[in-house]
C-alpha positions in Angstrom: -23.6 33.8 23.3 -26.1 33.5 20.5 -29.9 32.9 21.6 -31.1 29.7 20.6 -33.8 30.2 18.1 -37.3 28.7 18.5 -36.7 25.7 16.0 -34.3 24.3 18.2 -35.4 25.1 21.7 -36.3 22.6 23.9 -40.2 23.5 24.1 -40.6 22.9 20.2 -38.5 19.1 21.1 -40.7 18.0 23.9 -43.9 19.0 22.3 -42.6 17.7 18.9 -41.9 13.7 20.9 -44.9 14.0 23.1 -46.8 14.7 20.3 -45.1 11.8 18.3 -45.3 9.2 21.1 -49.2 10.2 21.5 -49.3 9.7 17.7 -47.5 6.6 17.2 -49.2 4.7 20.3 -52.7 5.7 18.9 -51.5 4.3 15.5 -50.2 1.0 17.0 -53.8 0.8 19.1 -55.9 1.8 16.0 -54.5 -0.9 13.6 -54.8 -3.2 16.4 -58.3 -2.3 16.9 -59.3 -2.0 13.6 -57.7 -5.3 12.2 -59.2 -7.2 15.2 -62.7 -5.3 14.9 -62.7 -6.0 10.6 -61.7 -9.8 11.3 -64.6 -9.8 13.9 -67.4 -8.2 11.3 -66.3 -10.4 8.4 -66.6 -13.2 10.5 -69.7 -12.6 11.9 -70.8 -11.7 8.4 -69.6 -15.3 7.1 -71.5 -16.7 9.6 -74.6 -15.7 9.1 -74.4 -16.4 5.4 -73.1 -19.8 6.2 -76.1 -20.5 8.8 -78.9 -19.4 6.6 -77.1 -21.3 3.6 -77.0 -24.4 6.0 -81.3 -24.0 6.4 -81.3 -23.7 2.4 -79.1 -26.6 1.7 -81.9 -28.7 3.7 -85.0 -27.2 1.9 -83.3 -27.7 -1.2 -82.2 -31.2 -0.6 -85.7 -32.3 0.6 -87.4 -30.7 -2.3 -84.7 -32.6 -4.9 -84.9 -35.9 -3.2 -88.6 -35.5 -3.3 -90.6 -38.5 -5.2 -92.7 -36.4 -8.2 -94.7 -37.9 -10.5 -95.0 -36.6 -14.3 -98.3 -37.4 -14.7 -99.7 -35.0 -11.9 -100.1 -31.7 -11.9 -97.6 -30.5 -9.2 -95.3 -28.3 -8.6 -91.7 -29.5 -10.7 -88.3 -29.2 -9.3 -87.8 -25.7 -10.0 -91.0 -24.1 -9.6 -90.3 -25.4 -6.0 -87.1 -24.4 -5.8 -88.6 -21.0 -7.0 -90.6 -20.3 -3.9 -87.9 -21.9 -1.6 -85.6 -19.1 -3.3 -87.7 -16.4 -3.0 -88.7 -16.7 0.3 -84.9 -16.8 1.7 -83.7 -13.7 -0.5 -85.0 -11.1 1.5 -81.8 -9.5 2.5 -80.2 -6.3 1.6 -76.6 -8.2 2.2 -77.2 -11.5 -0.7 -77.5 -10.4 -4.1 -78.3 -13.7 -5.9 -78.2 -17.3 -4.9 -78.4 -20.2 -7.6 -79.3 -23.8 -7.0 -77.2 -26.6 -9.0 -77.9 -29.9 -9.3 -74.5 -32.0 -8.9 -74.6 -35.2 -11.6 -75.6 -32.6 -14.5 -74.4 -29.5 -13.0 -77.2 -27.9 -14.2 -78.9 -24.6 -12.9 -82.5 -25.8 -11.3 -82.8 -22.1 -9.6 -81.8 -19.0 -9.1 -83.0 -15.8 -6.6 -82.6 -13.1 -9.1 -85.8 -12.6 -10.9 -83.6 -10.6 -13.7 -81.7 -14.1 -14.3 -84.3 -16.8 -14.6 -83.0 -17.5 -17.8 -80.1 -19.3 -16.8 -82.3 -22.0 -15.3 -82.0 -25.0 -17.1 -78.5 -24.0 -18.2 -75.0 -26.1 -17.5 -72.8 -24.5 -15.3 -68.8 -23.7 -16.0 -68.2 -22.3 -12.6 -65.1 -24.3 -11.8 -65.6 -23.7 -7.7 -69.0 -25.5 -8.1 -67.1 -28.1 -9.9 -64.6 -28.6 -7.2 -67.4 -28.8 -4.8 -69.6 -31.3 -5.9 -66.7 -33.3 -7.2 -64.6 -33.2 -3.9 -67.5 -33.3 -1.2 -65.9 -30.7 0.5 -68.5 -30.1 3.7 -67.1 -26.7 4.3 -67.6 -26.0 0.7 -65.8 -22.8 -1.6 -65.6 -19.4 -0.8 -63.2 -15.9 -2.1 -63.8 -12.1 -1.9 -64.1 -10.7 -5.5 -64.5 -6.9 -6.9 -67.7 -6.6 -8.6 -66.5 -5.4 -12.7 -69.9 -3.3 -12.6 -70.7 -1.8 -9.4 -66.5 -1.8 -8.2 -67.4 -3.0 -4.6 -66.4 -6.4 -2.8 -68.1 -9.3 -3.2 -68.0 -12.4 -1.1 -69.0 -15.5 -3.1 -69.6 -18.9 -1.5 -70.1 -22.6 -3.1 -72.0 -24.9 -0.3 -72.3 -28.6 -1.2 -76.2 -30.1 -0.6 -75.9 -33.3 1.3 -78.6 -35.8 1.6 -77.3 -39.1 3.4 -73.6 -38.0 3.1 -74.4 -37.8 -0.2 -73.4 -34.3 -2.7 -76.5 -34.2 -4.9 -76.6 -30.5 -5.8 -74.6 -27.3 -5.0 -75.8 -23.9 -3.4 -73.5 -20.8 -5.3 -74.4 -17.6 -3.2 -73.1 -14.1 -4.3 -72.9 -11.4 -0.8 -72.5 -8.2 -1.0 -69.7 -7.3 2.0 -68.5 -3.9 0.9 -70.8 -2.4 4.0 -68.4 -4.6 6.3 -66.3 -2.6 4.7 -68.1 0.7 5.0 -69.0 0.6 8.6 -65.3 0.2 9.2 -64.3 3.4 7.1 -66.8 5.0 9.2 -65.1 3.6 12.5 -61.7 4.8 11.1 -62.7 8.8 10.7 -64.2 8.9 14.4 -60.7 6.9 15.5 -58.9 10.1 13.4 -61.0 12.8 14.9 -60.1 11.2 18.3 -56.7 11.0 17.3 -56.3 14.8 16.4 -58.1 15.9 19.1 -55.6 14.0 21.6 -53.1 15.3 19.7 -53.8 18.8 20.5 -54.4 18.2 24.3 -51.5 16.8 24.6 -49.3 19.6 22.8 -51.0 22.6 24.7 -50.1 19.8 28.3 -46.5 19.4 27.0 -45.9 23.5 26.1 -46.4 24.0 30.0 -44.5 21.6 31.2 -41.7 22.6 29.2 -42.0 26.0 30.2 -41.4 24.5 34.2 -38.6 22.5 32.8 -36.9 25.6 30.8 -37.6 28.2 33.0 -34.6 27.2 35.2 -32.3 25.6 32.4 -32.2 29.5 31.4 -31.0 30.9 34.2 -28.4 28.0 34.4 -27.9 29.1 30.9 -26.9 32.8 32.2 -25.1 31.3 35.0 -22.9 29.3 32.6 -21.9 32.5 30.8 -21.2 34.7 33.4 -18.9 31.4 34.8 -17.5 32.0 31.2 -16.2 35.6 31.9 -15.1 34.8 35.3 -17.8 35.9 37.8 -18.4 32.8 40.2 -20.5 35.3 42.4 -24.0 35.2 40.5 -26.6 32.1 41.7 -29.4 29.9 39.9 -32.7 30.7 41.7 -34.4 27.6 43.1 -38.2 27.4 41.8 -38.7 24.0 43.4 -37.5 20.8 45.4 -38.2 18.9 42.0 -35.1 17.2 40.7 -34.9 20.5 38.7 -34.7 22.5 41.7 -31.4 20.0 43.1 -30.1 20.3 39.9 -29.7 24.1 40.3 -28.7 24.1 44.0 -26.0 21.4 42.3 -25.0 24.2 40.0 -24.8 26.5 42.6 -22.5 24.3 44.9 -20.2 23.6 41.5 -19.6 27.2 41.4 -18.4 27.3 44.8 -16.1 24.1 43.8 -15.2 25.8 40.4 -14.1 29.3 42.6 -12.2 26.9 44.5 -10.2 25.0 42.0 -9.9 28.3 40.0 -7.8 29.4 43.0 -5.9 26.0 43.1 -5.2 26.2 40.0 -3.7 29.6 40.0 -1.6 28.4 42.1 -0.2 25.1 40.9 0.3 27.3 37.3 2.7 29.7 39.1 4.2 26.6 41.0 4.6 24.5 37.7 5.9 27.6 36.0 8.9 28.0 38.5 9.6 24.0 37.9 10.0 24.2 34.3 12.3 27.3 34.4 15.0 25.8 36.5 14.6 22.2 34.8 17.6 21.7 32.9 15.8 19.7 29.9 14.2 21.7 27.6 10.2 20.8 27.6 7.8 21.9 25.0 4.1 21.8 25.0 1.9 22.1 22.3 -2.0 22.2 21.4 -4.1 19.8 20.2 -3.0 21.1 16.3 0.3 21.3 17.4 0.8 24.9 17.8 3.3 25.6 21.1 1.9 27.2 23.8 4.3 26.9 26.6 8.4 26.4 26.0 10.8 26.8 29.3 14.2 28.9 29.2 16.7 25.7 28.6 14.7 24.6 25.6 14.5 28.3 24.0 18.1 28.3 24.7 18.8 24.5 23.2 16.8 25.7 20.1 18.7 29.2 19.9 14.6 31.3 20.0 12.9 33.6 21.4 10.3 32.3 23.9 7.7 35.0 22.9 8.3 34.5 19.4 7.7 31.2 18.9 4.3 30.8 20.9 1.5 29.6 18.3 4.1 28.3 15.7 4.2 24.8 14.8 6.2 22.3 16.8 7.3 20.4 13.7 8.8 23.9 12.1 10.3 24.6 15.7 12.2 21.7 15.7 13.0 21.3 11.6 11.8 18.1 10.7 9.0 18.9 8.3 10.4 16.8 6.1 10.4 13.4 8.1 7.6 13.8 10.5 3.7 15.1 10.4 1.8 16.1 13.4 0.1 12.6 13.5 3.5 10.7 13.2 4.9 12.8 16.4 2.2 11.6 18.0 2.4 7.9 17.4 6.3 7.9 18.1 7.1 5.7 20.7 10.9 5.7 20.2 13.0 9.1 20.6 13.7 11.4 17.9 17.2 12.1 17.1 17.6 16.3 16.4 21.1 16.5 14.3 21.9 20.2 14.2 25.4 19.3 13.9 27.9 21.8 11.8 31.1 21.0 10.1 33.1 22.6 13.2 31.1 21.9 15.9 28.3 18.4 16.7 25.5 19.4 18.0 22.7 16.4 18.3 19.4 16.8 20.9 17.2 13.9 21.5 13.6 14.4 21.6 11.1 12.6 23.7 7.0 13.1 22.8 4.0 12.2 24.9 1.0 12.8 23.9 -1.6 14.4 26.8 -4.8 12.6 26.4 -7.9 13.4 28.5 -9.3 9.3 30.1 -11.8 9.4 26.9 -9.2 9.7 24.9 -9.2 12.7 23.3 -5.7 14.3 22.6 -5.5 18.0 24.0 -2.0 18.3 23.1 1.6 17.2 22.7 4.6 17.2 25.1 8.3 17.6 23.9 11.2 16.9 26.2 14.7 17.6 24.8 17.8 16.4 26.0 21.3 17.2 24.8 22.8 14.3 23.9 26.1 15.6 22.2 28.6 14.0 24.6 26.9 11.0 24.4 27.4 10.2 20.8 31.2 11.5 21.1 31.5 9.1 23.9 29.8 6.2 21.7 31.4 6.9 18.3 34.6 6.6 20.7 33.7 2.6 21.8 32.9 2.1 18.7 36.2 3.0 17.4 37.8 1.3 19.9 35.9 -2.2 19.8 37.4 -1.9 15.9 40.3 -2.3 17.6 40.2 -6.1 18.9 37.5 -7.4 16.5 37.9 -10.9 15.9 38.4 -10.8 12.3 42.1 -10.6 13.3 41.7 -14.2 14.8 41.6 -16.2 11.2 44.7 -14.6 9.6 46.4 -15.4 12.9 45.4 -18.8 13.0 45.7 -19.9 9.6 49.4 -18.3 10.0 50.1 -20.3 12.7 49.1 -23.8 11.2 51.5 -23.2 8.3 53.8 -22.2 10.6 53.7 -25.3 12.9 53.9 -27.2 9.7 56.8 -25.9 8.8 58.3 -25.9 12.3 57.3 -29.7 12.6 59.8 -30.5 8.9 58.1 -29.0 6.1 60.6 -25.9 5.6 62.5 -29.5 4.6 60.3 -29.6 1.7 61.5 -27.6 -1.4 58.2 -27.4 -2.7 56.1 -27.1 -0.3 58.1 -24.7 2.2 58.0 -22.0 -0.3 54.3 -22.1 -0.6 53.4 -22.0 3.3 55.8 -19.1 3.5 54.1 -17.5 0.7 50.7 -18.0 2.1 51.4 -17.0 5.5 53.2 -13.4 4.1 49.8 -13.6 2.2 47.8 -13.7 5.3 50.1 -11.0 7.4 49.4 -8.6 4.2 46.0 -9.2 4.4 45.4 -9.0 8.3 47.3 -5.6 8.0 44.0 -4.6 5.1 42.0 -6.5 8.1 42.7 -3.9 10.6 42.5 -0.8 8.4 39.2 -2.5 7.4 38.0 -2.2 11.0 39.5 1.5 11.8 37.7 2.6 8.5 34.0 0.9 9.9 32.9 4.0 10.7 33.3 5.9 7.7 30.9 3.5 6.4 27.8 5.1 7.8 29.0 8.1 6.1 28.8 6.2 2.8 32.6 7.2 2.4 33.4 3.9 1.3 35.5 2.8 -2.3 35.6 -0.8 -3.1 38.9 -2.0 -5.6 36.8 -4.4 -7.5 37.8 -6.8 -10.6 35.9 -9.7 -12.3 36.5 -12.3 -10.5 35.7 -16.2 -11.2 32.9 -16.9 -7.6 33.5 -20.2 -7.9 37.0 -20.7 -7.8 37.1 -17.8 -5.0 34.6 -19.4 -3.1 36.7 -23.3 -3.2 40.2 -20.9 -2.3 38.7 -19.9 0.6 37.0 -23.5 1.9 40.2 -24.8 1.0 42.0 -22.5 3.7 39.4 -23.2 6.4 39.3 -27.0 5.6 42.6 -27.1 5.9 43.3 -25.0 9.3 40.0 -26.7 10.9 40.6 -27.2 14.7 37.8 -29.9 15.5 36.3 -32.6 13.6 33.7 -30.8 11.5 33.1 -31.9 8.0 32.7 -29.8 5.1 30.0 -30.3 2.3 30.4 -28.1 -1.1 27.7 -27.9 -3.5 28.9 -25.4 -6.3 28.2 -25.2 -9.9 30.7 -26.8 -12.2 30.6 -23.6 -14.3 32.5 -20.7 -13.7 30.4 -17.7 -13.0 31.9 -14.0 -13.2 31.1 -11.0 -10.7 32.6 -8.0 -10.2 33.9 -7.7 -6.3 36.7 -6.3 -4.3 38.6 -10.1 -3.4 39.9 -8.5 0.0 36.8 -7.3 1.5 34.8 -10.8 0.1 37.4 -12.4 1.6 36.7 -10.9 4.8 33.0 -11.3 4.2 33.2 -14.8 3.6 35.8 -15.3 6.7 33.3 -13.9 8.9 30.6 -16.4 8.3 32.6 -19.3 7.9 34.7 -18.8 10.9 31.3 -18.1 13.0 30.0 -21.6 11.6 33.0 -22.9 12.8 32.7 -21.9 16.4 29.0 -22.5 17.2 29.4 -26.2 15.3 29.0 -29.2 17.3 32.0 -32.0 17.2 31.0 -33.6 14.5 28.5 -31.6 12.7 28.5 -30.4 9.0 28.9 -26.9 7.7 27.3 -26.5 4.0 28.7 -24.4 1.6 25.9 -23.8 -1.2 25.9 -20.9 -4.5 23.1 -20.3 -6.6 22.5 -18.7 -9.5 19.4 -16.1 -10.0 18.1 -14.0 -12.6 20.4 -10.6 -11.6 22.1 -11.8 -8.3 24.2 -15.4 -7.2 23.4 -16.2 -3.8 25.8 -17.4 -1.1 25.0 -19.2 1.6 26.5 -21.1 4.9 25.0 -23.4 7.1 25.9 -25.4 10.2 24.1 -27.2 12.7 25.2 -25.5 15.7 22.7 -24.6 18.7 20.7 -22.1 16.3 19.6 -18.2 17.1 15.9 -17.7 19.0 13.7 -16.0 16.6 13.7 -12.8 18.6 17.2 -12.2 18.0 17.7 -13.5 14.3 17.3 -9.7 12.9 19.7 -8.2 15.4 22.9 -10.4 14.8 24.0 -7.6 12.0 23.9 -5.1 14.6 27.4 -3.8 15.8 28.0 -5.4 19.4 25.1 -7.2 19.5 26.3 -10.6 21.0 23.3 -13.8 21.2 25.1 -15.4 24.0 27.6 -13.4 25.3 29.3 -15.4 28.0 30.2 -18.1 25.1 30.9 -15.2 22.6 33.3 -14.0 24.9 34.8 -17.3 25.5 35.1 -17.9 22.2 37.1 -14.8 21.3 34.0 -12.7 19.4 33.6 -9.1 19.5 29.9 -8.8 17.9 31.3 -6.9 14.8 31.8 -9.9 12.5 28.3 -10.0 10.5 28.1 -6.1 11.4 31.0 -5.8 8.9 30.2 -8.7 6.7 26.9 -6.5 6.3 28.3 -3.4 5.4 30.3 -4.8 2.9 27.6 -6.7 1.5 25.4 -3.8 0.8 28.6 -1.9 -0.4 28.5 -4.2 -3.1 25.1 -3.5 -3.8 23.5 -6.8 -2.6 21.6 -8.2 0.9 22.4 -10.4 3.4 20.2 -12.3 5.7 19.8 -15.2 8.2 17.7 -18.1 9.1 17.6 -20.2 12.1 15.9 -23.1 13.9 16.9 -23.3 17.3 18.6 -26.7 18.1 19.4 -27.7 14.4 21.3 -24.8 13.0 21.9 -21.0 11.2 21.9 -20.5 8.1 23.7 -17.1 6.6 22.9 -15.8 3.4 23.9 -12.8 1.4 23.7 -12.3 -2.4 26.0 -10.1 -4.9 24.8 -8.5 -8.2 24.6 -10.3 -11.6 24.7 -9.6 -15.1 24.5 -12.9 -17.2 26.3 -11.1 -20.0 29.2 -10.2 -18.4 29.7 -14.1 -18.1 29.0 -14.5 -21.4 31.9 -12.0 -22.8 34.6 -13.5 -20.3 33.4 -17.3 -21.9 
């Protein structure tokens, strides 16, 4: 096994999040501590501006509400103002402070002996404005960047009050960019602490890794030697730590793993004499599908070589890369049918697949059962045959015989017009239940697809009335009829006899399942390419679970009354088949407790109508 380089090992890890945590925590603290500590100066700053400006604002507003006269030779306004000024700016922090007097807004002082020009001069400074106008006690104030020197400025507008009164304004310009350079100072001796906690901490972190690792390596060795089979080499204990139990752990699971190394042995061998004298073939594979085991009766089934197929595909083995992938096998819930049947002899295996999933589900592999199934289908195709045999398609020839044949028993053979008719239609009917039955012995070929329809163009709509007309006629209960077919003829191409038999089917299962009473509707309706034929009664209905598996040979709803009835489940079975010989669909709806209705539709060209019109 390949040593793990330094980049990855575990000492460059720990040190690499110790170091991180230390780092991250003293970055939370610091901007903490700084934010906190830079609100703190610039308050304090603010208000000690704000307490000397308070003092001013009272000189100033006794020295402007102060009674002069013109005539003496006193100090004015501003040459007080003047003195007041200078006196107060004796701070490295203010850089100017001007005195303006609110009706006028004019500048009656100003601290910077560089500026005493502006005295005398109107003011445009909109906070000043704003202050006198609004009487705002707590006055104006914003941080600025001064355009000449480049360093923060804080500038303050304090209203002067006499008697609640705003009589003047105090604009005072700070300089707070050594708030701001005390904390850049505080900020490199937080960095230098920083770094060197840093650095303590890595050289604290490389020695405790080197406790931690020290015994992961020699776990490490353990591991491998496990690896090649030796369960006699031991983890030395360096401590009582959860490290040191951790190794006398490992120690005790190589015990276990000798152990269950032996067990296993054992159960192999044991498992290995099972699947030789099973008589199924079984078939395990790998996670990719490769085999890796295959017992005697599936080489055999198969016709391989047990040591020549190990590590081929299971999808090859069997031959069905064309219908299946590796992933489908694996889904399959239903058996696979294996046809590896010649024109001499059948031969058909049916395949069962597991998948073998660990309990986190991850898929180590694939399990094939085979079971040879060939005198089971022989058996089945057999039933089937034989079911063709008493399918109760022969029941509505029979019956329609024996109406006209009562009829004519009860006088009508007395009838010279009437007599010949009933004779021909019941010869009709005895030629047709003879196609009936050859119908029904040839079912099977139709899976084969060995099936020739004797088709003709043939009017729907006057085949469709011939053959309501027989069933109204030959109706055993009281169960009315409703027709609604277009007026215009409408041409397909069919084979009458096996139509006939379609149509029989459906009608005569309506029949049966009506109420006394009901209605069975007869409906056709023309499409773009198709004409669609329907049926519906309002019998007891199909339950939703079964509506798709009434085409399906034997496959009875209710069998008692199917049975009592006469039925054989191969009715819509056929009437499918046919159907889809003719190229079209058929299909049923239901609502249990009001009816079924059964549906199919035939191909149709509205040209070919055309040229027979």
């Amino acid at each position: 096994m390949k040593k793990v380089g330094f980049f990855r090992s575990i000492h460059l890890k720990l040190v690499l999040i110790y170091v991180l945590l230390i780092l991250i925590a003293m970055q939370i603290i610091g901007a903490y501590f700084v934010r906190q500590l830079e609100e703190t100066l610039l308050k304090n700053f603010e208000t000690s501006i704000r307490e000397r400006v308070d003092l001013l604002s009272y000189y100033i507003g006794e020295e402007m509400t102060k009674e002069r006269n013109p005539e003496a030779n006193g100090p004015t306004l501003e040459e007080d103002v003047r003195n007041i000024l200078r006196d107060f700016n004796n701070t490295a922090d203010i850089s100017e402070v001007r005195v303006i007097e609110g009706t006028s807004l004019k500048i009656i002082g100003t601290s910077d002996p560089y500026k005493q020009g502006v005295v005398g001069q109107r003011s445009t400074d909109r906070m000043i404005w704003r202050v006198i106008a609004f009487s705002d006690d707590d006055g104006d104030h914003r941080t600025m960047i001064d355009r000449q020197s480049s360093n923060r400025i804080w500038i303050l507008v304090d209203p002067i009050k006499v008697k609640d009164e705003v009589i003047g304004a105090i604009h005072l310009v700070a300089n707070v960019e050594n708030v701001y350079s005390q904390m850049r100072t505080i900020n490199g001796i937080f960095a230098s602490g920083t770094a060197i906690s840093l650095a303590i901490t890595a050289i604290l972190v490389v020695l405790l890794a080197r406790t931690i690792t020290r015994p992961i390596t020699d776990m490490r060795k353990q591991a491998i030697a496990m690896s090649k089979g030796n369960f006699s080499r031991k983890v030395k204990v360096y401590g009582y730590d959860e490290i040191g139990e951790l190794a006398m752990t490992f120690n005790n699971l190589t015990k276990k793993l000798q152990e269950a190394q032996a067990t296993t042995e054992g159960e192999r061998r044991k498992l290995s004499s099972v699947l030789s004298y099973m008589t199924d073939g079984v078939i395990a594979t790998d996670r990719k599908g490769r085999v890796i085991l295959i017992n005697e009766p599936a080489a055999k089934m198969l016709n391989v070589s047990r040591e020549t197929i190990l590590s081929t595909s299971i999808i090859t083995l069997l031959g069905i890369e064309e219908e299946y992938t590796l992933e489908d096998l694996m889904m399959e819930r239903e058996s696979v049918i294996l046809n590896y049947s010649t024109e001499k002899k059948p031969y058909i295996l049916r395949a069962n697949f597991s998948v073998i999933q660990k309990e986190t589900g991850f898929v180590n592999g694939l399990i094939a059962v085979l079971h040879d199934i060939t005198e089971q289908e022989k058996i089945d195709m057999e039933r089937r045959e034989f079911v063709a045999n008493v399918s109760h398609e022969l029941r509505t020839p029979l019956t329609t015989m024996r109406s006209y044949l009562e009829a004519l028993a009860e006088g009508a053979w007395k009838d010279k017009e009437i007599a010949p008719q009933f004779l021909d239609v019941t010869q009709n009917e005895t030629e047709r239940m003879i196609r009936l039955v050859n119908a029904l012995l040839q079912l099977s070929k139709m899976d084969s697809k060995d099936y020739e329809l004797t088709t003709e163009w043939v009017n729907f709509v006057d085949f469709y009335h011939r053959i309501i007309d027989r069933f109204e006629l030959t109706k055993e209960h009281n169960v009315s009829f409703e027709r609604q077919l277009p007026d215009q003829p409408t041409f397909v191409e069919i084979d009458p006899d096996k139509l006939t038999q379609v149509m029989d089917n459906i009608i005569s299962n309506a029949m049966k399942y009506s109420p006394e009473g009901g209605k069975i509707t007869f409906k056709m309706e023309e499409e773009i390419d198709q004409i669609v034929i329907s049926v519906s009664d309002q019998g007891v209905g199909i339950p939703k679970d079964n509506l798709e598996k009434i085409f399906e040979r034997f496959y009875r709803v209710d069998k008692a009354r199917t049975r009592k009835l006469g039925g054989t489940g191969l009715g819509l079975a056929i009437a499918k088949e046919m159907v889809e010989a003719h190229g079209g669909k058929i299909w049923a709806t239901s609502v249990e407790g009001k009816g079924t209705t059964v549906s199919f539709s035939l191909p149709y060209v509205q040209t070919e109508e055309d040229d027979w019109e």
